[in-house]
Structure formats: C-alpha cells, structure tokens
VOGU-3710 file (C-alpha; in Angstrom, 3 decimals, decimal comma):
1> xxxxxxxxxx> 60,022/115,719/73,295  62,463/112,717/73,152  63,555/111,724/77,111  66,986/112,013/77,626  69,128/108,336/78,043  70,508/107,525/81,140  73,538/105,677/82,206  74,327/105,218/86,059  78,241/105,055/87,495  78,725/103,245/90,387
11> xxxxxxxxxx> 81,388/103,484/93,247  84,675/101,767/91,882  86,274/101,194/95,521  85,106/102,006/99,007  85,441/105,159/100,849  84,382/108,535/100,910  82,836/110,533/97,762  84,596/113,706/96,494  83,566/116,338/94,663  86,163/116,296/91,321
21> xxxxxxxxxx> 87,802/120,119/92,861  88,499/118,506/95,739  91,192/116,285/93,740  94,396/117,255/94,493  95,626/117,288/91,052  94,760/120,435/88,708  94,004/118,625/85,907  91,267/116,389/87,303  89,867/119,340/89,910  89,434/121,403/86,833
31> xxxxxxxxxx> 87,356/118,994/84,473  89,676/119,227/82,164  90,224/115,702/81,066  86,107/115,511/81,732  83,357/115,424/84,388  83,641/113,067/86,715  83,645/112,397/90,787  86,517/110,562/92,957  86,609/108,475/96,064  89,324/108,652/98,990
41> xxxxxxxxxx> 89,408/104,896/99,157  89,332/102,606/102,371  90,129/99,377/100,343  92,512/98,529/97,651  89,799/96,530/95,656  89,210/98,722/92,068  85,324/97,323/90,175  84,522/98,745/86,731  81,952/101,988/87,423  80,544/101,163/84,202
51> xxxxxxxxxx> 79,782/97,850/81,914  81,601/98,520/77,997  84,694/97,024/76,558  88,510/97,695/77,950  90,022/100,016/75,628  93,353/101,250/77,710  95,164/99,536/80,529  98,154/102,074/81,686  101,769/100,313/81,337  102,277/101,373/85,002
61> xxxxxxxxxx> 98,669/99,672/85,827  97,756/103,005/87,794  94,503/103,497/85,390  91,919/101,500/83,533  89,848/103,158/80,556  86,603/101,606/79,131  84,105/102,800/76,866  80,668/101,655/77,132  77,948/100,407/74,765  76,457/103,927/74,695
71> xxxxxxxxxx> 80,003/105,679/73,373  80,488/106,715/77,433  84,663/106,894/77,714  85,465/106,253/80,825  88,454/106,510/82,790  89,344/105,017/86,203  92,827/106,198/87,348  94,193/104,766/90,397  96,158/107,330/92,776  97,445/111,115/92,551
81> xxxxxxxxxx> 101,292/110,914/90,529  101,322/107,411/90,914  102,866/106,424/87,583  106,835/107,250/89,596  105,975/104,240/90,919  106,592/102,001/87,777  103,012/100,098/88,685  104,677/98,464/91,755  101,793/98,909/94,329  98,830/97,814/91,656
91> xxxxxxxxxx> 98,120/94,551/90,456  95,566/94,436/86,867  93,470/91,573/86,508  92,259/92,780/82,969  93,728/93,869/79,794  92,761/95,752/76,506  89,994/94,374/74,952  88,460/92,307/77,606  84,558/92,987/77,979  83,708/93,954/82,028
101> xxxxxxxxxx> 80,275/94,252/83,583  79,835/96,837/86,475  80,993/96,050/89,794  83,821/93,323/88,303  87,115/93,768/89,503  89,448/95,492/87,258  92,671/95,954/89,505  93,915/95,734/93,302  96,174/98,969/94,803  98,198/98,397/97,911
111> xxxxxxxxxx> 97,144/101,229/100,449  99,709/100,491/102,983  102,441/100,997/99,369  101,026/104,372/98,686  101,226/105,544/102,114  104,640/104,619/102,425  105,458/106,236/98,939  103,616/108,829/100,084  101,468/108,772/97,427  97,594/109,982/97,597
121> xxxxxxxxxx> 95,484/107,053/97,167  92,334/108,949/95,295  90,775/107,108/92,660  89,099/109,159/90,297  86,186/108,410/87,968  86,227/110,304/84,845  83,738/110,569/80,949  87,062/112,094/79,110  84,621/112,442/76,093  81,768/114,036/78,284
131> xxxxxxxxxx> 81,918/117,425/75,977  80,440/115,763/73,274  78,024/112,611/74,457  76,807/114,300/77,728  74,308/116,721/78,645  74,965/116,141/82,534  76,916/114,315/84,943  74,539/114,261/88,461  76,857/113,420/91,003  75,472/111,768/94,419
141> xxxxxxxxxx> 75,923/113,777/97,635  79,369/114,164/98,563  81,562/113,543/102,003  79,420/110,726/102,373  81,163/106,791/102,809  79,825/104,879/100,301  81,048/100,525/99,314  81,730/99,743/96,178  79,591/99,068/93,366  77,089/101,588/94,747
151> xxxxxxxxxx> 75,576/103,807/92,369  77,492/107,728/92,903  76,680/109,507/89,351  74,385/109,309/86,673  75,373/110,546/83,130  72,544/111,712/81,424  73,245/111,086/77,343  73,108/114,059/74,767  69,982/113,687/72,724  71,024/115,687/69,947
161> xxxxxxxxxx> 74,638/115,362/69,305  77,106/117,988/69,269  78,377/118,359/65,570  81,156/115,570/64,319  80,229/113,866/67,635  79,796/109,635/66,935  76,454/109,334/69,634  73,426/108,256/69,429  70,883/107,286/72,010  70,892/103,841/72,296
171> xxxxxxxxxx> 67,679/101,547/71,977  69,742/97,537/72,516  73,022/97,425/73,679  73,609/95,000/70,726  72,856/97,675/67,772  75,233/100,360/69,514  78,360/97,742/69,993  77,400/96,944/66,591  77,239/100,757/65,491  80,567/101,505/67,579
181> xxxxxxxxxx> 82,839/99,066/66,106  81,802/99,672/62,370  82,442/103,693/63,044  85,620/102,384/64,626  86,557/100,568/61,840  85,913/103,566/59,165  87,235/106,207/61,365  90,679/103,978/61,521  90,713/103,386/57,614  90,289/107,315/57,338
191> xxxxxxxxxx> 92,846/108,358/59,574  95,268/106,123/59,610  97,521/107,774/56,839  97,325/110,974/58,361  97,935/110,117/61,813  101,431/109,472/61,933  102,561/113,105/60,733  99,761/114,530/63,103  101,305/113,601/66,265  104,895/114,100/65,277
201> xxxxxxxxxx> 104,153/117,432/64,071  102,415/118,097/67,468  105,632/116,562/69,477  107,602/118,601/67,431  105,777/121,710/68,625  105,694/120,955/72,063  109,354/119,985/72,622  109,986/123,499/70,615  108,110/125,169/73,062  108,973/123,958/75,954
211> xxxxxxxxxx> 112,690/125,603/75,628  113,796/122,613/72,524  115,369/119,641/73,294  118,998/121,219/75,195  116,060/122,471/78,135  114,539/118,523/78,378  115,934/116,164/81,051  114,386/113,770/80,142  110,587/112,699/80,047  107,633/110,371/80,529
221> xxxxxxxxxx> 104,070/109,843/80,146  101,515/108,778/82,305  97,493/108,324/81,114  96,878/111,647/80,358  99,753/113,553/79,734  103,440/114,058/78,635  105,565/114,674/82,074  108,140/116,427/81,340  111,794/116,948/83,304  112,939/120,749/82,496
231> xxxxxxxxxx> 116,342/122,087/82,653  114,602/125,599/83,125  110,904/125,448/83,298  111,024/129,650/82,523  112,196/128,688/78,922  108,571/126,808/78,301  105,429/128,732/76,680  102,837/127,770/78,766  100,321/129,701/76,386  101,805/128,806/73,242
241> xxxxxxxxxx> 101,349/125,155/74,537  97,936/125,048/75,859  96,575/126,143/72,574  98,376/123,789/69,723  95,751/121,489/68,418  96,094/118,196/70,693  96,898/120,053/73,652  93,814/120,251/76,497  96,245/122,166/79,197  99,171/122,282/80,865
251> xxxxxxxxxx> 100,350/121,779/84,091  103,175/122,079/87,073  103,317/119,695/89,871  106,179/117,707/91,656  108,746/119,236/89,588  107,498/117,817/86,642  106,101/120,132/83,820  102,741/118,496/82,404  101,207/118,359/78,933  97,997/117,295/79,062
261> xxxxxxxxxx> 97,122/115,033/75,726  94,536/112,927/76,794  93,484/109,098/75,154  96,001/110,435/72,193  99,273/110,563/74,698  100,708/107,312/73,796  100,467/108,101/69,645  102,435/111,591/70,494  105,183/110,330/73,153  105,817/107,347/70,225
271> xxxxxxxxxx> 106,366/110,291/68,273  108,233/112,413/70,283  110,566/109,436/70,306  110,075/107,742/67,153  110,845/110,923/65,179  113,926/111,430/67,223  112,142/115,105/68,409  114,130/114,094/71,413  117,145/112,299/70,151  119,302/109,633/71,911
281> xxxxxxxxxx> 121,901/109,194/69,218  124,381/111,866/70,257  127,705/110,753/70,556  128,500/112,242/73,941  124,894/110,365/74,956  126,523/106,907/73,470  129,880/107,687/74,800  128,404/107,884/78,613  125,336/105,226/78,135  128,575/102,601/76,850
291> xxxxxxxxxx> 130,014/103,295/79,939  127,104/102,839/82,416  125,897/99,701/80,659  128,589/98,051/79,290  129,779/96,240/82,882  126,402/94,739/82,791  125,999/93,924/79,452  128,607/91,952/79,141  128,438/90,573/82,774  128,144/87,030/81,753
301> xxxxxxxxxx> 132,004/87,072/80,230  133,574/88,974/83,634  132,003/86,672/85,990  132,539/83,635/83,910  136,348/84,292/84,097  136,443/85,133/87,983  133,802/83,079/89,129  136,291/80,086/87,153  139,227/80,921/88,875  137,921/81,392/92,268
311> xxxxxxxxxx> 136,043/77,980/92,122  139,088/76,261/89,879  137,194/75,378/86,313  139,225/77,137/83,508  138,752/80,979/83,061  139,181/81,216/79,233  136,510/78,465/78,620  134,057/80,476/81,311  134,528/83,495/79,767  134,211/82,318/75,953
321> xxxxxxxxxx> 130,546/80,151/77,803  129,720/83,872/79,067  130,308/85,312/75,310  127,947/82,375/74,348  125,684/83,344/76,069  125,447/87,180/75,023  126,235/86,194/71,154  124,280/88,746/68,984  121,827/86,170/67,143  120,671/84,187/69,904
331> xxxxxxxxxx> 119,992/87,924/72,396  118,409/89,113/69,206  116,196/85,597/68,841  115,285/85,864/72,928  114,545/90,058/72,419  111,725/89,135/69,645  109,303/88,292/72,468  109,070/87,111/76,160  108,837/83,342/75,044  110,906/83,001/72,411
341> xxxxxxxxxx> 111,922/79,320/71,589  114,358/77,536/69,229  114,852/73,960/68,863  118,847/72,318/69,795  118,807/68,846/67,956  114,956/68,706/68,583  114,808/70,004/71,930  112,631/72,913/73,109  114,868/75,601/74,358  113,405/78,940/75,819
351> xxxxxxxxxx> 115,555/82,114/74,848  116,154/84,742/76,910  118,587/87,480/77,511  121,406/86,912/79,368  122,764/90,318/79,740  123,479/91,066/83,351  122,932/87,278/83,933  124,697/85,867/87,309  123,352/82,656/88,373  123,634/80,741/85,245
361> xxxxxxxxxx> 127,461/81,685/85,023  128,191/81,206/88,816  126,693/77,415/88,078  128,451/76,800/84,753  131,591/77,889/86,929  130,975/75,284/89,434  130,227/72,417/87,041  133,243/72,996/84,859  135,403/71,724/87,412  133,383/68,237/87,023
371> xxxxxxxxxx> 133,185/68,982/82,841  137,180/69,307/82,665  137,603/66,387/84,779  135,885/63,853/83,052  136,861/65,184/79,866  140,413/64,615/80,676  139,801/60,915/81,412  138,806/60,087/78,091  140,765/62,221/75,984  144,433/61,262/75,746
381> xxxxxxxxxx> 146,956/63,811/76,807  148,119/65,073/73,315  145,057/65,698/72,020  143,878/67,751/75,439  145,035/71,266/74,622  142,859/71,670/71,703  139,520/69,022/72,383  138,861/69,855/76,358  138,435/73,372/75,623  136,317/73,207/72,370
391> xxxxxxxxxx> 134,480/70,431/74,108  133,703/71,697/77,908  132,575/75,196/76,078  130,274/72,944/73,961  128,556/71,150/76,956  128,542/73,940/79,566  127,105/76,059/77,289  124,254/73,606/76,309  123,683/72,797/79,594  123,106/76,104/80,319
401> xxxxxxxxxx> 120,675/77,271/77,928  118,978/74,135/77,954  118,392/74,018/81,563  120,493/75,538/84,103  119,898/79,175/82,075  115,853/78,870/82,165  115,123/77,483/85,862  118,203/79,639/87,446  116,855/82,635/86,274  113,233/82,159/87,099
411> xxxxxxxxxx> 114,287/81,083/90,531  116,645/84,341/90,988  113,644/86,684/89,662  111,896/84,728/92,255  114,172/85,847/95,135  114,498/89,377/94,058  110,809/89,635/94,111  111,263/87,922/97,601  113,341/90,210/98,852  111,025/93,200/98,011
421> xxxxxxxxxx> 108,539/92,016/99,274  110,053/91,710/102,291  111,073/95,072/101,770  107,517/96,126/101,281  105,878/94,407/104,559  108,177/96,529/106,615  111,268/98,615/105,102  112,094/100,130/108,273  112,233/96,228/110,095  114,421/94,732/106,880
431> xxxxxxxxxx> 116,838/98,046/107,122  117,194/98,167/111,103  118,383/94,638/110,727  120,149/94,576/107,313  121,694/97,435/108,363  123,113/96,498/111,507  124,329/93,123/110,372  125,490/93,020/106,978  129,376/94,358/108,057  129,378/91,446/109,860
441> xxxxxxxxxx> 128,573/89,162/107,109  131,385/90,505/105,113  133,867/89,577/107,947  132,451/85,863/107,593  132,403/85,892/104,084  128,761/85,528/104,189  127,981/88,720/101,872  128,222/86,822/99,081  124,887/85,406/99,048  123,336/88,612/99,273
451> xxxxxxxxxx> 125,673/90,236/96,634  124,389/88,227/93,602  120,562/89,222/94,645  121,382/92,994/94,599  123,248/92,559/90,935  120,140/90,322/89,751  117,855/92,719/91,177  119,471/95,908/89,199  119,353/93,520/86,251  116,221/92,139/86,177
461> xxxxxxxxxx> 114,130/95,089/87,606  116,566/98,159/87,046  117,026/98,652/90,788  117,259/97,733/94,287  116,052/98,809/97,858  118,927/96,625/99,170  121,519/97,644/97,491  120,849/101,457/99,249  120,249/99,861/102,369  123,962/97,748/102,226
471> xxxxxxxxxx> 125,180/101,169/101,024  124,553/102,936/104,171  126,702/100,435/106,108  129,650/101,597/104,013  128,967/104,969/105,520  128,626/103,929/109,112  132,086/102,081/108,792  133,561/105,220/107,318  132,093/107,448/109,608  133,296/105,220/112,712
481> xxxxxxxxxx> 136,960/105,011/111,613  136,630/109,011/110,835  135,907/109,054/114,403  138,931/107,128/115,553  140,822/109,786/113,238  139,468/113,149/114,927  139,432/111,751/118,467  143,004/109,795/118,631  146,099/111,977/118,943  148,125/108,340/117,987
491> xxxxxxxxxx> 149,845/109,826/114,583  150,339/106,261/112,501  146,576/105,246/113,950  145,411/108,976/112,546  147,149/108,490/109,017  145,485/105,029/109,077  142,059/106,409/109,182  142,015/108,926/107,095  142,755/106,601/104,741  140,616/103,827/105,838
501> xxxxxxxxxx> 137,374/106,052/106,151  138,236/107,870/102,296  138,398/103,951/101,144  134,557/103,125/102,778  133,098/106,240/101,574  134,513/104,906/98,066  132,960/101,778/98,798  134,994/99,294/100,189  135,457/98,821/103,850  137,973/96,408/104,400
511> xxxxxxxxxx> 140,619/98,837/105,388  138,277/100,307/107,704  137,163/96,934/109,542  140,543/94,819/109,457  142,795/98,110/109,471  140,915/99,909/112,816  137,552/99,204/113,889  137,533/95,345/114,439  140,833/96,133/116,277  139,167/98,262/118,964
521> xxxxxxxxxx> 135,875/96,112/119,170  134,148/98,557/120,828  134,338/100,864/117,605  132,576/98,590/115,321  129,995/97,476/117,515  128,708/101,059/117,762  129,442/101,339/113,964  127,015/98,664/113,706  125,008/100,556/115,896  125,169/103,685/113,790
531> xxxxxxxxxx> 124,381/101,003/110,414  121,365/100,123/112,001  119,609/103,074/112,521  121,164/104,141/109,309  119,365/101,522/107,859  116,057/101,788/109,754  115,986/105,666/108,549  116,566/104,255/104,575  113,326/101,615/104,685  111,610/104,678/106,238
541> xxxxxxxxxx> 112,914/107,142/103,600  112,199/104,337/100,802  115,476/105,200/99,547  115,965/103,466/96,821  119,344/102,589/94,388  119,874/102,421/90,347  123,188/101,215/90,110  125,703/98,632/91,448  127,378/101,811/93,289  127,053/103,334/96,800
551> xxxxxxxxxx> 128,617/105,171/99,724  129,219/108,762/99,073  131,157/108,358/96,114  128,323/106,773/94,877  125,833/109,307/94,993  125,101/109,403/90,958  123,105/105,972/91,134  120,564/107,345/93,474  119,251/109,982/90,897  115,913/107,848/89,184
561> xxxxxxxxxx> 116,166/107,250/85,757  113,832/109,393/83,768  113,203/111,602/86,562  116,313/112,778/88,097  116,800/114,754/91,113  113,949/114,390/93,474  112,345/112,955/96,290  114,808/109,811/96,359  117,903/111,526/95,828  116,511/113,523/98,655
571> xxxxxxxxxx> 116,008/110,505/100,691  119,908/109,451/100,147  121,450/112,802/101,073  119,474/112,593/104,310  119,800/108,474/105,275  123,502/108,835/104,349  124,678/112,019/105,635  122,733/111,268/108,328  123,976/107,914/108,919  127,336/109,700/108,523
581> xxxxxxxxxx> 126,941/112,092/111,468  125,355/109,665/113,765  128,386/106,912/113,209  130,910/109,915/113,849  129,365/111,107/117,084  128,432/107,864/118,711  132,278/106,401/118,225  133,600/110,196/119,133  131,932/110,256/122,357  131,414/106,566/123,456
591> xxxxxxxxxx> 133,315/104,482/121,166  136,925/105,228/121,114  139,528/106,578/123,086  143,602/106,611/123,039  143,122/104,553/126,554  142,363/101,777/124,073  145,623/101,585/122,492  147,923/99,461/123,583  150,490/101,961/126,142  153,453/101,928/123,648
601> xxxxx> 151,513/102,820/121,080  149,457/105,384/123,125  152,453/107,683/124,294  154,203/107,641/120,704  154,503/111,124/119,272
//
C-alpha cells in the first residue's frame, strides 16, 4: 500500500492552541470554510504556517492565503470581524504572488488596537480546500502555549484523489509547482468565458433572496464571505441561500447577515456590483450623494476664494487656481494610477487628485499676495485688468502642481497619520486633553490649525477620531449655557441661552462663549470641565466621525459608511448625550447662579 504524504503546519503567532469550535465565529467553529486549528495570540508577529506561493492578501490586510507546492490552500486570517476595521491595526509585509517559506513573517496585528476596538484577536489557520486534498488534519494538543513557528498540525495528503480534485502526491517540490501552474493555466483558459455570467447569476440569486435590493443597506465583503446590511433580515431565505451553487453557508453575527463564498467572494461581490444587482444609479441615490460630496469635491474653488480674501490675494483668481486644480482631464490623468506623471515644458510633474485638497490652496492664497504684487510692477496700469489675472492664475497654478501641490499634500497625509497615531497610543489621554482645551483655542483663534487636519483627514482617509472628539466640546458649551437657562430666573439672560445653547448643539458656539459663558467665568471653566471628560469618554468609546459635521445636529455623520447603525453610532449617542448631561448638571449645581449677575440685572423682572 502507497504511504500517505505528509505536510506539517506550524504555529503562525504565539499563544495558546484552540481547538477550531472553540472559535468564536460560526463559520470557522463549524469547518465550514475547512479544517483547521487557531491560536489566541500573545504577540502581534503573523509567520507563514506553511511554505507555497501567496495567492490572496485581503484589501483590509486582516488575512493572508497561500497554497503550497502540494495543492494545500491555506488560509491565515487575522482576528474575529476584523475587516470593520478598514486594515487599520495590521500592517502586510507581503503581497500576491510573493513565494514565503515557513516561519517568514507575513504581517504584524496591533493587540493593544484590537483590544481597544474590541475586537477578538484569534488567528485562525485554515486548508479551505481540505475536502478534496486531505485525508486528515492531526491537530497538536490543545490549551497548551505554544511560540511561533512550532509545529501544531499535520495534514496528511489524500492518496487517491477525490473525483475532479487537481492532487497528486508529490515526489520534488519542483515537478508539483511545475504541475500546479500548467493546471492553473488550462483551468483559466477553460473557464474564463464562463466565469463572468457564473458569478453574476449567483449575485443575482443571492440579492433576490435575501429580500431584493429595497431590503439591502448596503454591503461588504471580507475573505470569506458577502456581509450583508439588511433592512429586515426576516425577508432573507436562509435555506434557499445556503444551497445555490457557490454558496458554503450562511451566517448572522454583529448585525450583519453573512454569505459565506469562500476564495470565489471577490469574483461575486465584483458582480454583485458590476452587474448593477445592487444599483447606485438611482436618481434619488445621485440627488443625496451630490449633496454629501459636492462641498468636498469642489473644496479647492471655496477655499481658494475665502482663504484669498481673508489673507488679501484676489478671490476670483483663487477660485479659478482651485477650478485648475479639479479640471476634469488632469483628476482623470491623476485617477489612472497612484503615480501618475505628465511632463509641463519638460518637467516631471506627479498628478494627483485634488478634490477635498486644503493645504495647497491655503498656500497658493498666501503667495498670491507676493504674485499680484510683483506682477503689478512690471505691467503698466492699462494693461493690468486683463494680464495680472490671466498671468497670477498661470503661475500659482504651476507652482502648485509642480511643487507646492506634491510636498503639501504628502506632508498633510503625514500629520493626519500623526494625529492618529496619537490617537491610537492613548485615545482616552488625546480626548481628556483635546477635549478640555480646544474651546479655548477657538477664543484665541488658535483652532485653525487643527481645523485644516480634521478636513484633510475626512479627505484623505474618509474620517476622523478628532473631528468627534472637537464635536463633543460643542456639546459641553451647549449644555453649560442650557444650564445658565434652567437655573437663572434673569428673563433677557434666559432668552439668551436658549438661543445660545440651540446655536452649539447646531455647531457653532460663539454665541454660547462670547454671549454667556465667558461672561460668568466660572461657567466655562466647568464647561471645560464637562468637555474633558466628554472627551476622555469618546477616546474610550473610539467614537469615531464621517463627516465635517457634529454636535447633535450632527448626528448623521457618525453612522459608518457601508455599515450603518452600530457600535459607533452607539458610541456617539452615549459620549454626547452623556457629555450633555454631565455639562448641564455640573454648571446647574456648581457653576452658575443669579448671585453672579451684576445686581441691576439680577432683580429685573
């Protein structure tokens, strides 16, 4: 009798073994993408389990797949529902197509990120095709601690392969990487044609059974599966679904309602999409998506026009610089790829968008002062009106694209990224102070260093811890002078209130600071207080914001794309309504009273 071919799987990370049902996702627990083990890691550093080529590297870097010289396919994914995470707390250091021995690093998770995402760190080891090219998976003792790179499982190789099945056991690792890529090559040049209409017939009959496009939200895809956002989960065939051809099983978890695909559920998402099963061409959906993204679209021409007239350059020229910037053909040229490059009278000049751009235009602003002033020395007066425009467009624009545009915006990527990392080393620290400060920066003036990052951020990385954390000191300011409006019996100081604390739970505060609560110092010091630990329980709460919009009114922008109501919308309701009541009862009890008031102004009815 022919002896069976072995293949061992070592430890990816360090930390303690688990049996796969011990997972805390269905999907795994149940061996339904494939046997497999998993390991409750004490370190963040992710080796391959097994030597082969990379075949898959997950968009949000939360999983790894490889398949080995032997036709193993095996998949390492990092973390339990860690694709909401957009990849943030995981750092790849290979990509498709790379070759990887066992035991070399594949990718780095931040433990300390998970935690506070509250996120299960398990990293799972699975052989998604282990139906067909296994006759065993022998998993090592479990509950025990083991370090990486030590040897958990051994697969033990089908000798006779299951029918349709492309294995054989292996006699060089040469003749089987040979023998894999040729049936790799045929099977693509088979089903290639027929692929396409495959998958989209399969999206198709998922999105009809899951209650048809009016019961989706919206929806994403991690490794494995399609995650789906129902408006009514009841509406979905969960039989009907779990046996369509492509489908392994479905399941329910974290609000979400899951499709499990497997390797195939990037080809039928691109499908679901790509054949418009879920459309986004609706006019009501264009209507509302013009409104949302229009402000920072065209960004560049709004602030080119203020930013002119605060800092005395023309507005017009700004504005048309800002237009420029945004013109169709050259955001088209910089969309084509990441490095895009055309040449201006033989000089290299990167492309990139510009959309939602505010450092370039904020500079241009500031040198057109210099531009117009020089231009008007050497242009005589009559011909002024029509050559200082044309020509201070002309070189502001140039310089900007040409240099200012390219270094600007890699330095303000560079302090977004700054500021989130400072964000992730201690979110409660960064909103305890943040928080308790940043009302007084706006008295100063001073919040208008910290604006720009918060619009960049949103721009550049579709959303900002900051931006929730400046939001809750809106609240505390409203919440304060709401205070001074229940508490004082003083009629003109109650009618100023009111109004005050409506206008900071819309967002601006001004009214608030200058109208009541820098008057009675006392007031804002405890509203600062109140901002504070507003702030503190917002890092905590990893609240996080999607728009340039906050306060109360501002609730909308704290619902996460693609997911929608959940655990962050959540977090704002209780960091902002809880910043809310604290404010109001710490300036109700200790931080106002009508004694305050001047005596005149205290006895008038």
């Amino acid at each position: 009798m022919k002896k069976a071919a072995t293949r061992r799987l070592l430890a990816p990370v360090a930390g303690r073994v688990l049996a796969l049902a011990d997972v805390q996702d269905p999907v795994f627990a149940t061996a339904t993408m494939g046997p497999g083990f998993a390991i409750q890691p004490t370190d963040g550093r992710v080796v391959a389990p097994v030597s082969g080529r990379v075949t898959v590297v997950a968009a949000t870097k939360h999983a790894v797949g490889l398949v080995t010289a032997s036709g193993l396919e095996v998949l390492v994914h990092m973390g339990i529902d860690t694709v909401e995470l957009n990849g943030a707390p995981f750092v790849c250091h290979v990509q498709v197509g790379d070759t990887v021995q066992a035991g070399e690093v594949l990718a780095e998770m931040d433990l300390a990120a998970l935690q506070r995402a509250q996120k299960i760190a398990t990293v799972i080891v699975v052989v998604t095709n282990g139906q067909t090219v296994l006759d065993d998976l022998i998993v090592a003792a479990t509950d025990q601690m083991v370090t990486a790179k030590t040897a958990v499982a051994t697969a033990v190789l089908a000798v006779t392969p299951v029918p349709g099945a492309q294995v054989v056991t292996p006699t060089t690792a040469a003749s089987d990487a040979k023998l894999e890529s040729e049936s790799e090559s045929k099977s693509k040049s088979k089903s290639k044609p027929n692929s396409t209409s495959k998958y989209a017939a399969l999206a198709t009959a998922i999105v009809t059974n899951v209650g048809g496009p009016g019961n989706v939200n919206s929806v994403i895809h991690c490794i494995t599966r399609l995650r789906f956002y129902l408006k009514d989960e009841h509406r979905a065939q969960d039989a009907v679904i779990a046996n369509l051809d492509g489908v392994i099983d479905v399941a329910k978890a974290g609000g979400q309602y899951q499709v499990v695909i497997g390797p195939a559920v990037n080809e039928v998402y691109d499908a679901l999409t790509g054949f418009h099963v879920l459309t986004v061409t609706s006019g009501t959906y264009m209507v509302l998506n013009a409104v949302a993204d229009a402000t920072f679209y065209f960004l560049p021409v709004v602030l080119g026009f203020t930013a002119a007239k605060k800092l005395g350059s023309d507005p017009i020229v700004l504005a048309i610089v800002g237009a420029i910037l945004i013109y169709p053909s050259l955001m088209t040229a910089a969309g084509h790829a990441t490095t895009a490059q055309i040449t201006f009278f033989g000089v290299p000049t990167h492309l990139m968008s510009y959309a939602a751009s505010v450092f370039p235009m904020i500079v241009a602003a500031w040198l057109g002062v210099s531009v117009e002033r020089g231009l008007k020395r050497v242009i005589p007066l009559y011909l002024r009106s029509v050559f200082v425009p044309i020509l201070e467009a002309l070189i502001l624009s140039v310089i900007v694209l040409v240099v200012i545009g390219p270094l600007i915006t890699m330095i303000s990527k560079g302090l977004a990224s700054g500021i989130l990392a400072i964000y992730n080393f201690s979110p409660a620290l960064s909103g305890l102070v943040i928080g308790g400060l940043y009302q007084t920066m706006v008295i100063f003036g001073l919040h208008w260093g910290i604006i720009p990052i918060v619009i960049n951020d949103i721009a550049t990385n579709g959303h900002s811890y900051l931006n929730a954390i400046l939001s809750i000191t809106m609240v505390a300011q409203g919440g304060a002078v709401l205070a001074v409006f229940l508490k004082s019996k003083n009629k003109p100081l109650k009618e100023i209130s009111l109004a005050a604390a409506i206008s900071a739970f819309c967002g601006v505060t001004e009214p608030a600071l200058y109208g009541v609560n820098l008057k009675y110092k006392r007031v804002f010091v405890v509203a600062s207080i109140a901002s504070g630990l507003g702030g503190l329980l917002t890092g905590l709460l990893h609240v996080n914001n999607y728009a340039l919009s906050g306060s109360l009114i501002g609730f909308p922008a704290f619902i996460t794309p693609g997911v929608g109501i959940g655990p962050n919308f959540y977090g704002y309701l209780i960091s902002h309504y809880g910043t809310l009541l604290i404010a109001t009862t710490l300036v109700y009890l200790f931080g106002f009273s009508d004694k305050m008031l001047p005596a005149t102004s205290a006895t008038a009815k």
